[in-house]
C-alpha positions in Angstrom: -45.0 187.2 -16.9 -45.4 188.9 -20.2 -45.7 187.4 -23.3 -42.6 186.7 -25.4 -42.6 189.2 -28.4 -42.7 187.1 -31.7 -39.4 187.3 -33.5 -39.0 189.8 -36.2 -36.4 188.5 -38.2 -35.9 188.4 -42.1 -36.0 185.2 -43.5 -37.1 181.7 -41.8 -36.2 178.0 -43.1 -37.9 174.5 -41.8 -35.0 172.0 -40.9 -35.2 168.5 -39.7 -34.6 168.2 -35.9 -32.5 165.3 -34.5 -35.3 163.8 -33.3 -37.1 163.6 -36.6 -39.2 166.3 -36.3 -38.8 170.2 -37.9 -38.3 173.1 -36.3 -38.6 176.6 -37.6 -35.2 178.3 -38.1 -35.3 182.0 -37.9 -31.7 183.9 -39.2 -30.7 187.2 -38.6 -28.8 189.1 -41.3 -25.6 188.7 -38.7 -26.0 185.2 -38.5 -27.9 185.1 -34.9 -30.6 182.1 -34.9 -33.9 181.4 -33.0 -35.3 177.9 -32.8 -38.7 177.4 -31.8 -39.4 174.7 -29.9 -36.1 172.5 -29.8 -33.4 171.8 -27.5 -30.9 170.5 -30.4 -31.2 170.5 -34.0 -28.9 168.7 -36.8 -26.3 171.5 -37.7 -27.6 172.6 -41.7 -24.5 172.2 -44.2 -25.0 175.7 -44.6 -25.4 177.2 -41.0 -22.7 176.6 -38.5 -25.0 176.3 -35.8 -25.1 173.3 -32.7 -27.2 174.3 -29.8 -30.2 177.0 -30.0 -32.2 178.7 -27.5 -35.5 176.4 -26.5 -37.7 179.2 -25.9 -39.0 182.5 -27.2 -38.7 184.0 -23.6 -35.4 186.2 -22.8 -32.8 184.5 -20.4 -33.6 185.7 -16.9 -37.2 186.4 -17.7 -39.5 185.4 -14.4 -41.2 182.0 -14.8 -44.8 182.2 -15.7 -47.6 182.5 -12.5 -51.4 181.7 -13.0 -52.9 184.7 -11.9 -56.6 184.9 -10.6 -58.9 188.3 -10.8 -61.2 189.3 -8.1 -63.1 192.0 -8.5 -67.0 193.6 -8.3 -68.7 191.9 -11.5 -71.7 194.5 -11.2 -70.1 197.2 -11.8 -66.2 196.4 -13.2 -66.5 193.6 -15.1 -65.7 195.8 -18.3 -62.7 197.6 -16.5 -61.6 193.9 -15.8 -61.5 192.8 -19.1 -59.4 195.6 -20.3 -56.6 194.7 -18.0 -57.2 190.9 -19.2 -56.5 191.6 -22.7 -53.5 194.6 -22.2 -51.4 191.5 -23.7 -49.2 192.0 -20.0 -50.2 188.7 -19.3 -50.0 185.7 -21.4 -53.5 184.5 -21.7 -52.8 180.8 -21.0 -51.4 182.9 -17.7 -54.7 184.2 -16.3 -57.9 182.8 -14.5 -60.5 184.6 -15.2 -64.2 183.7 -14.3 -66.5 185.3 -17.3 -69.3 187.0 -16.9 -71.9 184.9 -18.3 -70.3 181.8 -16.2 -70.8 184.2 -12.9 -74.6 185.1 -13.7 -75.1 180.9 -14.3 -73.7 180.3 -10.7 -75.4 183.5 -9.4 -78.6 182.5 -10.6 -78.4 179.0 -8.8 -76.8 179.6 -5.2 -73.7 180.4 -3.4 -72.9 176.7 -3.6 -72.6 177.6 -7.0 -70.7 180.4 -6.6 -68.1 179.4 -3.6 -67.6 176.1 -6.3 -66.7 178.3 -9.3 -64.5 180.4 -6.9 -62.5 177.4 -5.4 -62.3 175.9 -8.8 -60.5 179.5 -10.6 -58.3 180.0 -7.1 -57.2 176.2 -7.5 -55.8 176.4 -10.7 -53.8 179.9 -9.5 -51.0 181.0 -7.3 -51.3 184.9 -7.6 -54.7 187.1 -7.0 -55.1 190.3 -8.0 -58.1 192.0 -6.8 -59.0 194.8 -9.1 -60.6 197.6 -6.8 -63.0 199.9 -8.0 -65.8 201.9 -6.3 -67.5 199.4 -4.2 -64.9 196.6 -4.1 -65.0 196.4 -0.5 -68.5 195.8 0.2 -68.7 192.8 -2.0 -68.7 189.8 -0.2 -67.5 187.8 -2.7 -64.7 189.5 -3.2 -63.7 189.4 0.1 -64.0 185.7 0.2 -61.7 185.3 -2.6 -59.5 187.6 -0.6 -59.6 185.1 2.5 -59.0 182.1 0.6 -56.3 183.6 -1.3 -54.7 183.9 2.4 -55.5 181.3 3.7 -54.5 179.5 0.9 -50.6 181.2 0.6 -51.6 182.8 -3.1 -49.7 185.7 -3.9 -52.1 188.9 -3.4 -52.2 191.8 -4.3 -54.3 195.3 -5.2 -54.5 197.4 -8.4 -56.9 200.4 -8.5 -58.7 200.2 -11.4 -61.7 203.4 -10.9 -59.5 205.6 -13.5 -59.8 202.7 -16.1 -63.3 204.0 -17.9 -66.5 201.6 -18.2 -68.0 200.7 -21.5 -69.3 204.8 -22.0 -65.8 205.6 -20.9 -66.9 206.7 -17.6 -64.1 206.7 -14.5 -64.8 205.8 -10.9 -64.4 206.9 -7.9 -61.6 205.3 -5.4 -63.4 203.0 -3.0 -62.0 201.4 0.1 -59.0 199.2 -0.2 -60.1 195.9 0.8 -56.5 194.2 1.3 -55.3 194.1 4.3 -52.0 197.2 4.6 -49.1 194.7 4.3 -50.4 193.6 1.1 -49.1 196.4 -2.0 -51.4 197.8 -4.6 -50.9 200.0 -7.2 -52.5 202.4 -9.6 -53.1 200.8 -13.0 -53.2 204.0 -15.0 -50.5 206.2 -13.0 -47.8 203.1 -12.5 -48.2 201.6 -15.7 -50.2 198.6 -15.3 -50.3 197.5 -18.8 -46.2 197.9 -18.9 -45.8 196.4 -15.1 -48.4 194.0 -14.4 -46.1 190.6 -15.1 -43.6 192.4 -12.7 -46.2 192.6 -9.6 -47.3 189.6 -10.3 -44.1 187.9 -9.9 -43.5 190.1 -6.5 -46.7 188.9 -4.9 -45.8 185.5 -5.5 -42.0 185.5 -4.1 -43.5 187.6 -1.1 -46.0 184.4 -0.7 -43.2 182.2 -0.8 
């Protein structure tokens, strides 16, 4: 789901709410009003308004997934941060397993690793693997993948090896790792930081 853009509206005023608390008020110059956050608030003698919207999301936006990156930290950890911060995502949206928390577990055991895996997949219910050159072969990776399965997460791919590394070098296209019922799509060419929220939310009703 994407982030709700912030209101740009011209003037704002703080207002008791009936519950005793305040709320900010924002007014458009034709009279339109944005609460944020309140289901009521007291009608101001000098706005003729009752019942205001809750939220900062449009009605019908999707609802919100927690959405879990695999991907090769070796070699796309950079590309995978990009795509992390594109803002397509909220951030409070996104499970993400930082590098210096993968090279702690790494330099431990795979205990340590399988625990900080099942830990980020249990607190999401879509995985995207990211793929880059030499996704496939990583066998982490591909346990992520299995457990997102067997686990009914949403899944699915997004090329990532035209997304440059930190000299602004592209990839090459690896092997997809995901399984052909399973879509994935090209961040650059489809317009990943645009469309990102949208595949999420179609991996997870295809899960469900």
């Amino acid at each position: 789901m994407r982030p709700a853009a912030q209101p740009s509206f011209p003037d704002a005023s703080v207002i008791p709410s009936t519950g005793g608390g305040q709320v900010t008020l924002w007014v458009t110059a034709d009279g339109a009003a944005m609460v944020i956050p309140m289901r009521t608030v007291a009608e101001p003698a000098s706005q003729s308004l009752r019942y205001l919207p809750v939220s900062t999301t449009n009605p019908g936006d999707p609802m919100a997934h927690k959405t879990f990156f695999s991907f090769n930290y070796e070699e796309d950890v950079w590309r995978a941060s990009i795509i992390r911060n594109c803002g397509a995502l909220n951030k409070s949206d996104i499970e993400f397993i930082d590098a210096s928390l993968w090279e702690e577990a790494e330099a431990k055991n795979d205990a340590a690793i399988k625990k900080l895996i099942d830990d980020a997949l249990s607190k999401s219910t879509v995985t995207a693997v990211l793929i880059g050159a030499n996704t496939a072969s990583r066998p982490w990776v591909q346990y992520e993948i299995d457990e997102s399965v067997r686990l009914r997460k949403g899944l699915f791919g997004v090329w990532i090896y035209r997304i440059g590394d930190r000299d602004g070098n592209e990839s090459t296209q690896g092997t997809n790792p995901l399984a052909s019922d399973y879509p994935v799509y090209l961040w650059n060419k489809n317009n990943g930081a645009e469309n990102l929220g949208a595949w999420v939310d179609t991996a997870y009703d295809a899960a469900h």
